[in-house]
C-alpha positions in Angstrom: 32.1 -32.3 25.4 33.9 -30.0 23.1 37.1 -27.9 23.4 39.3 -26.1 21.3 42.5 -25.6 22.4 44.9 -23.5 20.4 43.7 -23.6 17.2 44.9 -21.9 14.5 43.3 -20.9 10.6 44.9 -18.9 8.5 43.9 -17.1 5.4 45.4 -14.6 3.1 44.0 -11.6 5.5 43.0 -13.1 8.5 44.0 -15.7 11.5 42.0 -17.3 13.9 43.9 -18.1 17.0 41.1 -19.6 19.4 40.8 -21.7 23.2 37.5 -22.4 23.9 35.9 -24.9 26.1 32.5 -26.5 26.2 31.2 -29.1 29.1 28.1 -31.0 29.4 25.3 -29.5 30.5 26.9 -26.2 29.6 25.3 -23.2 27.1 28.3 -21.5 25.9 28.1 -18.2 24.0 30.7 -16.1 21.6 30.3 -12.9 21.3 31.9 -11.4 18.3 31.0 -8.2 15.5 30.4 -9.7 12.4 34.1 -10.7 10.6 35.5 -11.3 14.6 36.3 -15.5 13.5 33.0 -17.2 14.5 31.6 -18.8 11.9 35.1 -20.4 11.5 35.5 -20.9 14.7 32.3 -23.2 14.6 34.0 -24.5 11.4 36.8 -26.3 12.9 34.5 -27.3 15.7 32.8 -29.5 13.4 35.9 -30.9 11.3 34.5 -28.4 8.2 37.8 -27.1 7.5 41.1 -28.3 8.3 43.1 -26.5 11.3 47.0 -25.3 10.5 47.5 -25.8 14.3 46.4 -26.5 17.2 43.5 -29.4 19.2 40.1 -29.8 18.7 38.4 -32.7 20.6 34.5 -33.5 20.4 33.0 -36.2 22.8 36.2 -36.3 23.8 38.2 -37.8 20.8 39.8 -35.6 18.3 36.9 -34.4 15.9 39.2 -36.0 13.1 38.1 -39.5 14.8 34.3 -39.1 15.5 31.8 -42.2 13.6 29.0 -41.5 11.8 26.8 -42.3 15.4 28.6 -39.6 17.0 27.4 -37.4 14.2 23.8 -38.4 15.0 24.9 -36.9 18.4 24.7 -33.3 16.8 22.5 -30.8 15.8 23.9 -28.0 13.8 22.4 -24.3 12.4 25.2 -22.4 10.2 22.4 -19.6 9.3 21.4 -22.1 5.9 18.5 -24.7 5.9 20.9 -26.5 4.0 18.6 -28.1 1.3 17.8 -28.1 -2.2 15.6 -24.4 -2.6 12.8 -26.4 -4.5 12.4 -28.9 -1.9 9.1 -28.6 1.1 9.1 -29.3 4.3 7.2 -32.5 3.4 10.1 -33.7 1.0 12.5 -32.4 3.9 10.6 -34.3 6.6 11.4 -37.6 4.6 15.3 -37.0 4.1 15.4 -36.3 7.7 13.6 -39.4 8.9 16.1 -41.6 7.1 19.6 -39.5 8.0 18.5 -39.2 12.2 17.6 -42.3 13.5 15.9 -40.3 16.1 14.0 -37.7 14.4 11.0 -36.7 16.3 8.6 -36.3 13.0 5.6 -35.0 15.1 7.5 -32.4 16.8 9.0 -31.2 14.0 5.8 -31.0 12.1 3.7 -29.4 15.2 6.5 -26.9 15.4 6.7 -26.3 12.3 2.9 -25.3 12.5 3.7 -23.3 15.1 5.7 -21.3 13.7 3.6 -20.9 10.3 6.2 -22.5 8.0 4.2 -23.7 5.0 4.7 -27.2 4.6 3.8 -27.8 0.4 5.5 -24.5 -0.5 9.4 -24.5 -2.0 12.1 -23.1 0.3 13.1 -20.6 -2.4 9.6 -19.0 -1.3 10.6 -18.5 2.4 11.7 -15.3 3.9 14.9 -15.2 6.0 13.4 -15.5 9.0 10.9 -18.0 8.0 14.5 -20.3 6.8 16.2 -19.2 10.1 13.2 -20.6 12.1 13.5 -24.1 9.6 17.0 -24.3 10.5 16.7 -24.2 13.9 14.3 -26.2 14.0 16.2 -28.8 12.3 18.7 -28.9 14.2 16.5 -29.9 17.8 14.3 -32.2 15.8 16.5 -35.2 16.5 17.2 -35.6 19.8 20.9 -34.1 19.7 23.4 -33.7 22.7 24.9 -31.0 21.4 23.6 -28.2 19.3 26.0 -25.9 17.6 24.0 -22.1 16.4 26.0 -19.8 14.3 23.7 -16.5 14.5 20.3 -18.7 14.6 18.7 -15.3 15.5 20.1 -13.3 12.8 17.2 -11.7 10.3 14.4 -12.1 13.1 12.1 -9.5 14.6 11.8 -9.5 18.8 9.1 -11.9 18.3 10.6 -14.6 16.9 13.4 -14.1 18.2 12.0 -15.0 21.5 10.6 -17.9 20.3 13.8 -19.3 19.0 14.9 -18.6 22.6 11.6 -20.6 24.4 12.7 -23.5 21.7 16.0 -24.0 23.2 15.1 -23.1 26.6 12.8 -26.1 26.2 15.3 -28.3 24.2 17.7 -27.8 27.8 14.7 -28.5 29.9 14.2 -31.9 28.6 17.7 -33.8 29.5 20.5 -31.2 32.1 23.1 -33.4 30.0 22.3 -31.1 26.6 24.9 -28.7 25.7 24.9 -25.4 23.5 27.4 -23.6 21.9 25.7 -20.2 20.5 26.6 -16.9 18.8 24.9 -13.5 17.7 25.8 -10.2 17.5 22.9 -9.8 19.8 24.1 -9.7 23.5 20.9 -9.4 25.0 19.6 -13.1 23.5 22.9 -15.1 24.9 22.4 -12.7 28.3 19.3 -14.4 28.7 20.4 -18.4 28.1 24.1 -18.5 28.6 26.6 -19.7 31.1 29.5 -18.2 30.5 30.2 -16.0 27.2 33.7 -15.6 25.4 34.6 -12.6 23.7 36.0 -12.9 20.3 37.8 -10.2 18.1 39.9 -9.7 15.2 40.5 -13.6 14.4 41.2 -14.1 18.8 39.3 -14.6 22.1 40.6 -11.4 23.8 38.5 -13.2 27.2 36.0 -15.0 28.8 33.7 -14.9 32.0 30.6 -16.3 33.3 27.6 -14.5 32.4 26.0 -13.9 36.1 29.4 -12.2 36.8 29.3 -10.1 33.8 25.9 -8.8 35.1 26.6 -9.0 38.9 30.2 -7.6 39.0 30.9 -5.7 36.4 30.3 -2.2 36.2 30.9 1.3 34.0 32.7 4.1 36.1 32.2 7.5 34.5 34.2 10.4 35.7 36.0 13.4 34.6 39.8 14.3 33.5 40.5 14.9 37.5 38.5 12.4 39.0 40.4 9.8 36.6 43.4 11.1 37.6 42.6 10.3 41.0 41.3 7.0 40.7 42.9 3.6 41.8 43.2 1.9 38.2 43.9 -1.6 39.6 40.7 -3.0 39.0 40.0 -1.0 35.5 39.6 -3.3 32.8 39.6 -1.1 30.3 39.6 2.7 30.0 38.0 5.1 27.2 37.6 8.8 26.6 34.4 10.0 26.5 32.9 13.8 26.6 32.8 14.2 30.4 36.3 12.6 30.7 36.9 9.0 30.7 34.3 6.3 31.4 35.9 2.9 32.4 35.3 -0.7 32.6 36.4 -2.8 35.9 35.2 -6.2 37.2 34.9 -4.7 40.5 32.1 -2.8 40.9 31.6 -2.8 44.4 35.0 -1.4 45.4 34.3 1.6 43.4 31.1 1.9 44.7 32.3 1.9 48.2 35.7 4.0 47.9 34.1 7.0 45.5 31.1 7.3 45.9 31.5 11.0 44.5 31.5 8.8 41.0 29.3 7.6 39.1 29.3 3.7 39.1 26.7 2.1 37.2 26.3 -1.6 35.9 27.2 -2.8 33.3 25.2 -4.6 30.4 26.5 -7.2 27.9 26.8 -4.6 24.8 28.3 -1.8 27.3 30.8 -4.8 28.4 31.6 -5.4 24.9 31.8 -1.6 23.4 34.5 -1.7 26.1 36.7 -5.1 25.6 36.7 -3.9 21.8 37.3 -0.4 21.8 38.7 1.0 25.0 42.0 1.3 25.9 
């Protein structure tokens, strides 16, 4: 459905060089500290900017080449509503109806409810979260195969956060075909709906894995100057120092477990798994 192959953006201070691959059905997450590349990264995705090098196909034609009815195919959140601030809902609600030839009016407006959006009152009025909520909501009100969601959690509290989560949960419920791509700087909201999550830092995707694996397999081994020493490093990912010695990352928890089990092995969550690809050693 989408895939980025070896693209390249530069810019005075900084270069994207990203692979990244998207298939039907799929709910693909990047993972990234805020600067990593991923809001441009989402750029050339859509055709926004222009790419110095480098693929990038959507519905499987270059993105370059994709109608206007492909387009329709799309839902999209960038972390803007994206309209005029003194427009409402109600003025929004008629826009949309003629740009989607599928835009689900009553769901949009019952969500919209839902979610205590005021309906007569101008966007320039609306709290972050209350404009993160619209945008989102914008983007599933049409019926899209694929939805694209730079940081649609960003600015929320737990609650809405998790409701942004049920929405797309429900969104993927309705057709298996329906794809995501997704980021945040919050690992524990793509632990919860992703596939597979890649790993993006400094402008490049330093790698990639499904996400049952990163829970199942993964693990943090923490052990002192002579127990490191000691250890077989084949299977360590990634190493850093810590107080008590050295605590290290390895994709094969279970070895560990079952050749030292004088050490502490423990598993490993999403943000421990990403402390570690970005600053260990």
């Amino acid at each position: 459905m989408l895939k980025l192959e070896n693209v390249k953006k530069r810019y005075k201070d900084f270069e994207l060089d990203c692979s990244l691959t998207l298939e039907r059905g799929q709910i693909v997450g990047l993972v990234g500290r805020n600067g990593a590349g991923k809001s441009t990264a989402f750029k050339l995705a859509l055709g926004l900017i222009s790419r110095d090098s480098g693929s990038v196909d959507l519905f499987n034609k270059p993105v370059n080449k994709i109608s206007d009815k492909d387009r329709q195919r799309i839902g999209v959140s960038m972390g803007d509503v994206g309209f005029y601030e003194q427009l409402t809902i109600k003025e929004i609600v008629s826009i949309l109806r003629n740009f989607y030839v599928q835009f689900e009016q009553e769901y949009f407006l019952k969500k919209c409810i839902d979610f205590q959006l005021p309906l007569n009152k101008p966007l320039k009025e609306f709290s972050t979260g209350m404009k993160a909520r619209l945008s989102v909501l914008i983007a599933l009100s049409h019926n899209a195969e694929l939805l694209i969601l730079d940081e649609p959690t960003a600015g929320l509290d737990v609650v809405a956060r998790g409701e942004i989560l049920t929405l797309l949960q429900e969104y993927l419920e309705k057709d298996e075909s329906r794809s995501i791509l997704i980021s945040s700087h919050i690992s524990t909201d793509l632990e919860q709906l992703c596939d597979s999550l890649y790993f993006i830092d400094q402008g490049k995707i330093i790698f990639s894995e499904d996400t049952d694996v990163l829970l199942d397999e993964y693990g943090i081994i923490k052990v002192t100057d002579d127990q490191y020493s000691k250890l077989d490093k084949e299977y360590i990912t990634k190493a850093l120092p810590a107080s008590f010695g050295y605590q290290c990352l390895t994709k094969q928890r279970q070895f560990y477990c079952e050749n030292y089990p004088e050490v502490a092995v423990e598993k490993a969550n999403i943000d421990e798994i990403v402390f570690m690809m970005m600053g260990g050693n």
